[in-house]
C-alpha positions in Angstrom: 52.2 -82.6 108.2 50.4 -85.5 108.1 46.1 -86.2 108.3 45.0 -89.7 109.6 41.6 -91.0 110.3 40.8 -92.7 113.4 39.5 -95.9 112.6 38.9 -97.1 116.0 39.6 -96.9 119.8 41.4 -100.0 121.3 42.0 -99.4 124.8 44.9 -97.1 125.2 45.1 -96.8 121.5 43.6 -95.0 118.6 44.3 -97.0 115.2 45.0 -94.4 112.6 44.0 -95.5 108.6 47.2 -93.7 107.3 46.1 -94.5 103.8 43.9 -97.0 101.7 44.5 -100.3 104.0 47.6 -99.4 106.0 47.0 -98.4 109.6 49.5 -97.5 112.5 48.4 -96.7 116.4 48.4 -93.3 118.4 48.6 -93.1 122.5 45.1 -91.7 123.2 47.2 -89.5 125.5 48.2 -87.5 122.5 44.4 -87.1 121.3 42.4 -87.6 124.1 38.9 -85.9 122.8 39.4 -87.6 119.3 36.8 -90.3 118.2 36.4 -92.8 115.2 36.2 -91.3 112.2 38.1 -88.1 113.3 40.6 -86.6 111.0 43.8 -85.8 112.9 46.2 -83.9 112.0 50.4 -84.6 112.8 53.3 -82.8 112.5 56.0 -80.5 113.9 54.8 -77.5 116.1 56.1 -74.6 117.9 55.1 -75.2 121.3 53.9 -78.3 122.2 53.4 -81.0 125.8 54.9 -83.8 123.1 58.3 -83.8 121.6 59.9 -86.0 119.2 62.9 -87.7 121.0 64.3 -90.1 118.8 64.1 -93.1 116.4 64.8 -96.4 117.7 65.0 -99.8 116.3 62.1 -98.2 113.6 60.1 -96.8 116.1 59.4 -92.8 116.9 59.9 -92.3 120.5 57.8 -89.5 122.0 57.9 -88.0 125.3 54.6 -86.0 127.0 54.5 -85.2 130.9 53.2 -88.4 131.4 56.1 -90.6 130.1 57.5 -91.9 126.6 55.8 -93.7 123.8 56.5 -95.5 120.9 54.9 -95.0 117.4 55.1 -95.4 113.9 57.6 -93.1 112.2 55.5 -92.5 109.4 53.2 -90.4 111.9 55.7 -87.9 112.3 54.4 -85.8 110.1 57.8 -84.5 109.3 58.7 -83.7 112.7 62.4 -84.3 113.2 63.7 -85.6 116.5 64.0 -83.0 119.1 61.5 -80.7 117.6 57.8 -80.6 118.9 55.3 -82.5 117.8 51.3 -81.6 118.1 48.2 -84.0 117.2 45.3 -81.7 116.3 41.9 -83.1 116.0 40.6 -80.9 112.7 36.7 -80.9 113.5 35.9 -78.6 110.2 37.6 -81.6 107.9 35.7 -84.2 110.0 32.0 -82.8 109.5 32.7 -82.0 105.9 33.9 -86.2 105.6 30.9 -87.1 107.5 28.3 -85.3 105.7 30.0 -86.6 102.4 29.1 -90.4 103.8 25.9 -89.7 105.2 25.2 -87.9 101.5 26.6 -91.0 99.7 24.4 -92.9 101.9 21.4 -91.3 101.6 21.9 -91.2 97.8 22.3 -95.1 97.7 19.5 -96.2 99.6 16.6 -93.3 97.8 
């Protein structure tokens, strides 16, 4: 597994902060009710409307009902091609991220 933050919404894409400063794109299709700053989490799954097809030319191709896309192999999450693959948004991690901002925040400007 793999947890990601959206950073922002462009269009069709979410961009994920993977870790301190590097950043790699989701299909919105794949977390449609996400938002920024919404921890998501990646990996393989047991039943799932995305699989993991392959790797091509560095790129993780994944297949949904509504066609193919490609991604950043590091978001696999550990998936391996031709397993499942879900995108959960975790809403418990998000609030508890949130609340730690909005605390640090608070505590700056008292």
């Amino acid at each position: 597994m793999i947890t990601v933050v959206i950073d922002r919404i462009e269009g069709a894409m979410a961009v994920a902060e993977i870790e301190e400063g590097k950043f790699a794109k989701i299909p919105v299709i794949f977390i449609p009710d996400a938002k920024e700053g919404d921890y998501v989490e990646i990996g393989p799954a047991k039943v799932s409307r995305f699989y993991f097809a392959s790797i091509d030319d560095n790129m993780m191709i994944v297949l949904c009902p509504k066609g193919k896309y490609a991604m950043d192999p590091v978001l696999s999450g550990g998936a391996k091609p031709g397993e499942p693959i879900s995108f959960t948004v975790k809403v418990q991690e998000t609030t508890k991220r949130k609340k730690k901002i909005s605390d640090l925040m608070n505590k700056l400007f008292e």
